[in-house]
C-alpha positions as CSV (number, residue, x, y, z in Angstrom):
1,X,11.2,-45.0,-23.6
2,X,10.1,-42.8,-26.7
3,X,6.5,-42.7,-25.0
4,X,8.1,-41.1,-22.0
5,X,10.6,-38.7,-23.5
6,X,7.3,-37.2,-25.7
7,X,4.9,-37.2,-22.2
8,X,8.3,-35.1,-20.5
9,X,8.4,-32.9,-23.7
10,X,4.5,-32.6,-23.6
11,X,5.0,-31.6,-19.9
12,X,7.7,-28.7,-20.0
13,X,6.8,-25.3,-19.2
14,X,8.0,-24.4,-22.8
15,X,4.7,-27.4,-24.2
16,X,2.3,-25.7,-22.2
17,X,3.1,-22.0,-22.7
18,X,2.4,-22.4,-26.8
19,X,-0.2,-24.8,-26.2
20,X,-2.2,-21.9,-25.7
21,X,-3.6,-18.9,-27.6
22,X,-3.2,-16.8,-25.0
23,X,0.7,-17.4,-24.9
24,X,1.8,-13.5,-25.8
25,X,0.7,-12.3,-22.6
26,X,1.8,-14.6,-20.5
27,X,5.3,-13.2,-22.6
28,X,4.5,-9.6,-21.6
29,X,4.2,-10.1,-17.9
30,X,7.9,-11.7,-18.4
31,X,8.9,-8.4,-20.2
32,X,6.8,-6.3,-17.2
33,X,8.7,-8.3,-14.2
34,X,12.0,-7.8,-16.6
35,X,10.8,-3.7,-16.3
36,X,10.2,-4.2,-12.7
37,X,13.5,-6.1,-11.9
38,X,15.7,-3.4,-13.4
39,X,13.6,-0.6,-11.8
40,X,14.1,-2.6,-8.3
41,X,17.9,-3.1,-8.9
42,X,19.2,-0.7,-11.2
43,X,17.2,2.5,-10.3
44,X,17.0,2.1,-7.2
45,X,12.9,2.1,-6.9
46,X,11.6,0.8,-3.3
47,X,13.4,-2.1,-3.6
48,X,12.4,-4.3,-1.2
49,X,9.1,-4.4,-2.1
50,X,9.4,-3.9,-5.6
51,X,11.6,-6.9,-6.4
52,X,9.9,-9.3,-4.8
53,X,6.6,-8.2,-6.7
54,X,8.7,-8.4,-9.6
55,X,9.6,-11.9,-8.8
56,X,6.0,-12.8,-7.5
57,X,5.0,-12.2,-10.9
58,X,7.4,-14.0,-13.1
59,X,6.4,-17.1,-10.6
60,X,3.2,-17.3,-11.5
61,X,3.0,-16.9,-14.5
62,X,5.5,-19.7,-15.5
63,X,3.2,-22.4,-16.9
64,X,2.5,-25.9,-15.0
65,X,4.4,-24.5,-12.2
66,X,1.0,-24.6,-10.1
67,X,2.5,-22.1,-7.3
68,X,-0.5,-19.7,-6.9
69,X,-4.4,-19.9,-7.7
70,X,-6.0,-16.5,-7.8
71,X,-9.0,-18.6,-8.3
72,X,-9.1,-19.6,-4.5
73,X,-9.5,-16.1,-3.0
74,X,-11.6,-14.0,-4.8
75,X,-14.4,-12.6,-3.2
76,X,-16.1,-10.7,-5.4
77,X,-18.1,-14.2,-6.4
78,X,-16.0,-14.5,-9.9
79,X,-14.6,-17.9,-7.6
80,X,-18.5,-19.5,-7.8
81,X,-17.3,-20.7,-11.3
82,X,-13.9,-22.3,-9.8
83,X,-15.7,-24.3,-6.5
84,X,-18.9,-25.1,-8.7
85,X,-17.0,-26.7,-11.0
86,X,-14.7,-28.8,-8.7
87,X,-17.4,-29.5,-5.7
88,X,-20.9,-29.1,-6.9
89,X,-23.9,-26.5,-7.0
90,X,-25.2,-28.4,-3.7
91,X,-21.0,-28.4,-2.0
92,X,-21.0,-25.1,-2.8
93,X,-23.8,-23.5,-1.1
94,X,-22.4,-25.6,2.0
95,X,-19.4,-23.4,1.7
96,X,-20.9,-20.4,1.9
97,X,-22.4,-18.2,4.7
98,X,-26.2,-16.4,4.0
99,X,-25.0,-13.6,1.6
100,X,-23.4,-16.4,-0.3
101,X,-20.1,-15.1,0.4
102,X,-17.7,-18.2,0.4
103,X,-16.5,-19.2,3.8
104,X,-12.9,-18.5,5.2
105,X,-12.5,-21.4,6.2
106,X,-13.5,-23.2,2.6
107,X,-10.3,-21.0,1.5
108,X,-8.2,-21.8,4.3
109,X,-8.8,-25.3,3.5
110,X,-8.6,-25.0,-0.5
111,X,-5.4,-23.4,-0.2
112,X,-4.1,-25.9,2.4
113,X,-5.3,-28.8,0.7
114,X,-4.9,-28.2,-3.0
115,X,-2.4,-24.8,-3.0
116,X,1.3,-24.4,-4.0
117,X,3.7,-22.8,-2.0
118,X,2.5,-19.2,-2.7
119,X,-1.2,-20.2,-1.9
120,X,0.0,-21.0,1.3
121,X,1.8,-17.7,1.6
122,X,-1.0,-15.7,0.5
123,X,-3.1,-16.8,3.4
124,X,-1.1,-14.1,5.4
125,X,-2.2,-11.2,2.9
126,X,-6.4,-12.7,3.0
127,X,-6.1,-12.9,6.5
128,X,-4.6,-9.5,6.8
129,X,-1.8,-10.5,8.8
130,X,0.9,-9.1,6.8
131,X,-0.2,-5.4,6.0
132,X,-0.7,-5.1,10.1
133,X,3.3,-7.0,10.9
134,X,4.1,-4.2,8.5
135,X,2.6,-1.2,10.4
136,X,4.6,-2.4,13.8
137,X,7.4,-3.0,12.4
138,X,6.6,0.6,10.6
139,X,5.8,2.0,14.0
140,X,9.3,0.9,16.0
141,X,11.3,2.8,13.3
142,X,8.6,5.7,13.1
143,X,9.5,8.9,15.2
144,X,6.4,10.9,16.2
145,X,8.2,13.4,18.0
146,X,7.8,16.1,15.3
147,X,3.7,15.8,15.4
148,X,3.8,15.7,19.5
149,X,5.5,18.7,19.3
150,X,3.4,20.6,16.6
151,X,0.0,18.8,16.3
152,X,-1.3,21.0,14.0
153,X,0.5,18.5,11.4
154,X,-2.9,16.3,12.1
155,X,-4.7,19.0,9.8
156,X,-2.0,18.8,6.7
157,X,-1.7,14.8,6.8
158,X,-5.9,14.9,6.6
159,X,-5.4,17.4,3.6
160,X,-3.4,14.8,1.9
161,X,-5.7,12.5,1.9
162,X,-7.7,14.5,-0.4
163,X,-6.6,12.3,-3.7
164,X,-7.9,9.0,-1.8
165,X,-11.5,10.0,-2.4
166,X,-11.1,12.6,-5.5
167,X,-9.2,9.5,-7.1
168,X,-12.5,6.9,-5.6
169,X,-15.0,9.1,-7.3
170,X,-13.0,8.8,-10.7
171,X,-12.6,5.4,-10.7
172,X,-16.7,4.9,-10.2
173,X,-17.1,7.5,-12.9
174,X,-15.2,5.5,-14.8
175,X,-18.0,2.9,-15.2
176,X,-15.3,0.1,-15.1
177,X,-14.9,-0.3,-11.4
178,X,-17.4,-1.2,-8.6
179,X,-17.6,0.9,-5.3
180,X,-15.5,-1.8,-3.4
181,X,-13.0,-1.6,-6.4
182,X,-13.1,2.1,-7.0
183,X,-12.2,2.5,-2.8
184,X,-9.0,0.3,-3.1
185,X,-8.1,2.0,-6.2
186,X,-8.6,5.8,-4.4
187,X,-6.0,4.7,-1.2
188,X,-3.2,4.3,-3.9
189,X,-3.8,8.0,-2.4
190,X,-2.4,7.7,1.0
191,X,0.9,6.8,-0.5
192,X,0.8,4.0,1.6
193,X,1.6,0.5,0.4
194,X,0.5,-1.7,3.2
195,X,-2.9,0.3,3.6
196,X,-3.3,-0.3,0.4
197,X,-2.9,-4.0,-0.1
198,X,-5.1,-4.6,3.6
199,X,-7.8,-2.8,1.6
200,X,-7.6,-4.5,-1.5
201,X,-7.7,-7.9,-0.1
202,X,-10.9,-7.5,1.2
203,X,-12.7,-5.0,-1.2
204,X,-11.0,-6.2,-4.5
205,X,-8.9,-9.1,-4.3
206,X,-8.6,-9.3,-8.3
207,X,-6.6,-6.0,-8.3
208,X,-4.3,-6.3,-5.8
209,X,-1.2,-7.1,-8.1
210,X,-2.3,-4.1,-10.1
211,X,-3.2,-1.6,-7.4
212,X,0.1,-2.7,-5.3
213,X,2.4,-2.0,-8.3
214,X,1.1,1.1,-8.8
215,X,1.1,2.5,-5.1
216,X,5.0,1.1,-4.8
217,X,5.6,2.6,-8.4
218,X,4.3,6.1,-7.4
219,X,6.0,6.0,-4.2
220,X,9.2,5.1,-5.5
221,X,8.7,8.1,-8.0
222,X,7.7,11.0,-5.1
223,X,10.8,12.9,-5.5
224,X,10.3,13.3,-9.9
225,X,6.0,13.5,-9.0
226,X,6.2,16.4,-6.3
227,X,8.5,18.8,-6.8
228,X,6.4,20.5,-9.7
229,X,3.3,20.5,-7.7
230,X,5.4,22.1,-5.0
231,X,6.6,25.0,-7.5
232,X,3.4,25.9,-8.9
233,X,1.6,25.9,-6.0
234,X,3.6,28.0,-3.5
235,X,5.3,31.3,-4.6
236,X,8.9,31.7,-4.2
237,X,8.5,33.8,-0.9
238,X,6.4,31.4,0.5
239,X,9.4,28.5,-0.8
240,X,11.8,30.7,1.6
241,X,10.2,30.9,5.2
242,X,12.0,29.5,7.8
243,X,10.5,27.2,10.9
244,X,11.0,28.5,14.1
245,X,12.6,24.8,16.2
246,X,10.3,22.5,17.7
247,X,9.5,22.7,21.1
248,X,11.4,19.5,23.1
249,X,9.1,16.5,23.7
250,X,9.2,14.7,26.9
251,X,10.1,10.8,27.5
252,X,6.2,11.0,29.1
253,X,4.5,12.7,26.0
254,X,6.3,9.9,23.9
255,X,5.0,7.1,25.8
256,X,0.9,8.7,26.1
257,X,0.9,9.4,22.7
258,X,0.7,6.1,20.7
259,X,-1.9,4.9,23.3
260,X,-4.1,8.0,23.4
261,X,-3.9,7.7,19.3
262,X,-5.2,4.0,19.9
263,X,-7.7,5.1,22.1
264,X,-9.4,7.9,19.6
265,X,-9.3,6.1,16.6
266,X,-10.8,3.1,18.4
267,X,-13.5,5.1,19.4
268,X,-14.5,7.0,16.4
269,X,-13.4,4.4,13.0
270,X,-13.0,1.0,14.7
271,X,-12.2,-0.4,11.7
272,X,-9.0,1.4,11.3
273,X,-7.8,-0.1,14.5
274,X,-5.9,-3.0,13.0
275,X,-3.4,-1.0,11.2
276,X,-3.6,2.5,14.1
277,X,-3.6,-0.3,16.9
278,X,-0.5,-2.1,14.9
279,X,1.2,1.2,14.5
280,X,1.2,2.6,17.6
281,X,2.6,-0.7,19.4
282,X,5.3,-0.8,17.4
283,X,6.0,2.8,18.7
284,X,5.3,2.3,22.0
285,X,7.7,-1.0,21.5
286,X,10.7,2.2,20.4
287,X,9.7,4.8,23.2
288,X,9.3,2.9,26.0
289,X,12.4,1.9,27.1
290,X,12.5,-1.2,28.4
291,X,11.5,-3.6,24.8
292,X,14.6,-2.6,23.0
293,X,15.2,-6.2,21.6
294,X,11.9,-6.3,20.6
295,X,11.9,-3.0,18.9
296,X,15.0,-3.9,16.9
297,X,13.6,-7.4,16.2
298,X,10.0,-5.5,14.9
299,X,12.7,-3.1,13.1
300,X,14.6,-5.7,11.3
301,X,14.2,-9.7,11.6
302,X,10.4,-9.1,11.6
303,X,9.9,-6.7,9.2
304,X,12.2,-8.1,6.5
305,X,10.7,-11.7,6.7
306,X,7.0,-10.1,6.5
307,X,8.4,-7.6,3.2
308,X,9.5,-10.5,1.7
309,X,6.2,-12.6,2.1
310,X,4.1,-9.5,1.0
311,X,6.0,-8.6,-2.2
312,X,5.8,-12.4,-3.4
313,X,2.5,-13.0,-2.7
314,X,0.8,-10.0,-3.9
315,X,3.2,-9.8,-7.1
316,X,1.5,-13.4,-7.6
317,X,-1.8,-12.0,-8.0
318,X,-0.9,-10.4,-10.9
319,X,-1.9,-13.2,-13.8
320,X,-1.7,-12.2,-17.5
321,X,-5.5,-13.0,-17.5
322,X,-5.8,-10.9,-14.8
323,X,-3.3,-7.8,-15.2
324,X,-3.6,-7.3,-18.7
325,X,-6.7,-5.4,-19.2
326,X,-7.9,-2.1,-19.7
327,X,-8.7,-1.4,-15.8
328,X,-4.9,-2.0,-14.9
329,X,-4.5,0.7,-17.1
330,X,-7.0,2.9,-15.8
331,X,-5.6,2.0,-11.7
332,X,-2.2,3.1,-13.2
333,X,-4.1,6.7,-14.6
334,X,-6.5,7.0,-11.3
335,X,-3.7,6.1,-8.8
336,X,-1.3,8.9,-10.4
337,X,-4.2,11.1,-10.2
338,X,-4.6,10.0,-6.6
339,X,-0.7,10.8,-5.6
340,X,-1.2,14.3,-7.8
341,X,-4.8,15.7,-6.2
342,X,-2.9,14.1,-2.6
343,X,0.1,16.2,-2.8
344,X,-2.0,19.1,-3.7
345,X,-4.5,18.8,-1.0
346,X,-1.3,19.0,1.5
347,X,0.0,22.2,-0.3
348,X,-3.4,23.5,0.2
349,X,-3.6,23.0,3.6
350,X,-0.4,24.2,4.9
351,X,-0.8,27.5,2.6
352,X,-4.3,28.0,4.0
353,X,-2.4,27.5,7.5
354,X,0.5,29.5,6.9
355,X,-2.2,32.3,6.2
356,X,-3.8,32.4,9.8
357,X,-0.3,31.9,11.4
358,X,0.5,35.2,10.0
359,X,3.3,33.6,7.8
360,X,5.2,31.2,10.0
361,X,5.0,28.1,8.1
362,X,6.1,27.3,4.9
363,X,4.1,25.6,3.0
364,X,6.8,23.2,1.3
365,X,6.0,20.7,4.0
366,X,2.1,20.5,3.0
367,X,3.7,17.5,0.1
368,X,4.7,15.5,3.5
369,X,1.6,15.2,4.3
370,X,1.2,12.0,1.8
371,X,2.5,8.8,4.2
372,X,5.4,7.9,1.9
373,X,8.1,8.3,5.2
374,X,10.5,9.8,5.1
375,X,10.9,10.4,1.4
376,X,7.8,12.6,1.3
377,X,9.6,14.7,4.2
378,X,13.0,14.4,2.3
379,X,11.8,15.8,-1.2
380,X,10.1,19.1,1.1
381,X,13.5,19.6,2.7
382,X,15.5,19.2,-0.8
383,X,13.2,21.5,-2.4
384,X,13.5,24.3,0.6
385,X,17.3,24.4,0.3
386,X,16.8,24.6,-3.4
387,X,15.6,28.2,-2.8
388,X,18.0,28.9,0.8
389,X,20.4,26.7,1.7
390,X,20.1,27.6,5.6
391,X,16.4,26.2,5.5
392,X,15.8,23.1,7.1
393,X,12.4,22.1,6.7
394,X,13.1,18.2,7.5
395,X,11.7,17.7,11.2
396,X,9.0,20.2,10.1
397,X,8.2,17.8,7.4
398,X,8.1,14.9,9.6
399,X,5.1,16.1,11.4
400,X,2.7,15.9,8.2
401,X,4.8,12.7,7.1
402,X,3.6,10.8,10.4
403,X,0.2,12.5,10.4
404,X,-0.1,11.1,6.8
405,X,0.3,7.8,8.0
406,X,-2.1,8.3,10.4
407,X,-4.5,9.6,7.7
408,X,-4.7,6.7,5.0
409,X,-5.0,4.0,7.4
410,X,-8.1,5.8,8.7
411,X,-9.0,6.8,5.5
412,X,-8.8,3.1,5.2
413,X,-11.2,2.8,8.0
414,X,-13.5,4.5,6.6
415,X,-13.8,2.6,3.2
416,X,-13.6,-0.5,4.9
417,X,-16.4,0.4,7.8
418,X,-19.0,1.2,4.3
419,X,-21.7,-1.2,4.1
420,X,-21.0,-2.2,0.5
């Protein structure tokens, strides 16, 4: 009896958290989930993501709980030490394909055989299953109607994508990050969560719970980041031009738009198809006319189940081991650098635009370009009335906003098309 009491005392979570020396941090990532939890509930900061990350991360980093193994997925061959040591040197090479890449199906199986619950959960984020549910359920509630009717918004959305790369080229400068890692790190950019984790889970798999924390953090904190970018860089004149209305847009235009979108992209960055192709079907699923249960289901049921999947799994990534280092800290800096240099290349663009139109566009809506919708487009309009109440500037804004999701997931593309 005694024997037994001291092997269920040996076995707690409390025994095996101070039975190592590493025990403080697994403490801090309890105080960071705490931080996150209260942002998520109490502030208000993208919320259903953010609490589920939150939550991810508490789970696994309770001791002997056994619910996730990072070890299993990561590509970058830090998991040779994990299969080497379980299968063998000879096992091993069996598992692999002729770069010596581990084989998915070695993962599938890992997971499926030896995995906890959010193991078998992740297998939707490393198959990039998730990220792409997200864009069509993304795409039903998305209304492209402001961009059919000015598509000159293309240009401003491309502008914002200008922290993506400035923020890739800091990260390699850095000397911490390899090119794979330095490209997830620079589409914190986009302003795009989902982008953001589809990327990461093939370039840098060890980052994601860092890289997706930051990318929802930043998000969440678009109307306190852009609003002083949007001051310095537009004059108060500029702050107080009004946008003649949008032209109407036909049920036709609606319906050839996501499919001629599907078509380009195809063509010129395949690889940005998954998430463009993903997008645009959930629109087509809203414009068409004849799938509204579907629509609603991608809208709601769908979309909810898939947020909640996403936020637990990637917030499971984030390990003490693996979150507390000095290149979290640096993804943090870069990816604020990246939402900064972002907004700014919008500004830019719509100013340089408002020049050849001989004044007609205000350049407030250049910060929409970023694909945060619709706060991006919310935080233009806000700061438009600041300076004349009769200004709207919100459908205006919605062009850029749309064209910005556009951008980053073919910005995505691109990184992902590289031959690393």
């Amino acid at each position: 009896m005694l024997e037994s009491i001291v092997n269920f005392l040996h076995g707690t979570g409390i025994a095996q958290l101070f039975s190592t020396p590493d025990w403080w941090q697994t403490l801090i990532m309890f105080a960071i989930g705490g931080v996150l939890v209260y942002l998520a509930i109490a502030k208000g900061f993208e919320p259903l993501l953010l609490l589920p990350i939150a939550i991810g991360m508490i789970l696994t980093n309770l001791p002997g709980a056994g619910l996730f193994h990072l070890d299993f997925f990561i590509s970058d061959g830090s998991e040779t030490d994990y299969y080497i040591m379980k299968y063998g040197a000879e096992a091993f090479k069996a598992m692999c394909d002729s770069e010596g890449h581990i084989l998915l199906s070695a993962v599938i199986k890992e997971a499926v055989s030896n995995g906890g619950l959010l193991d078998l959960l992740y297998l939707g984020v490393k198959l990039g299953i998730y990220p792409c549910l997200i864009f069509i359920g993304i795409g039903a509630m998305t209304d492209f109607t402001p961009l059919i009717s000015n598509p000159k918004s293309l240009l401003i959305g491309a502008g914002a994508q200008l922290g993506v790369f400035v923020a890739f080229f800091l990260a390699l400068a850095s000397g911490f990050f390899s090119p794979q890692e330095a490209a997830s790190i620079g589409i914190i950019g986009g302003a795009d969560g989902p982008t953001a984790i589809l990327v990461t889970k093939t370039l840098a798999p060890s980052l994601l719970g860092a890289i997706a924390i930051a990318a929802y953090s930043y998000m969440a904190l678009i109307p306190m980041i852009q609003p002083p970018f949007m001051k310095l860089f537009t004059t108060e004149k500029e702050r107080k031009i009004k946008m003649t209305a949008l032209r109407p847009v036909s049920q036709v235009e609606k319906i050839i738009f996501p499919i001629v979108v599907t078509a380009v992209v195809g063509l010129i960055v395949p690889d940005a198809l998954a998430l463009v192709g993903c997008l645009m079907f959930g629109n087509l699923l809203n414009v068409c006319g004849v799938c509204d249960r579907l629509s609603k289901t991608a809208q709601n049921e769908m979309m909810n189940i898939v947020t909640i999947f996403l936020g637990l799994t990637v917030g499971a990534t984030a390990s003490a081991a693996n979150f507390l280092s000095i290149k979290t800290l640096l993804i943090i800096g870069c990816g604020l650098a990246a939402f900064c240099v972002s907004t700014m290349g919008g500004l830019a663009t719509a100013k340089i635009m408002n020049f050849f139109s001989g004044g007609t566009i205000n350049p407030l809506i250049g910060s929409a370009g970023v694909s945060a919708v619709p706060m991006a487009a919310r935080v233009s309009q806000k700061v438009g009335q600041k300076y004349d109440p009769s200004n709207f500037l919100l459908m205006h804004a919605m062009g850029p906003n749309v064209a910005g999701v556009i951008g980053s997931a073919v910005a995505a593309g691109v990184f992902l098309s590289w031959n690393w």
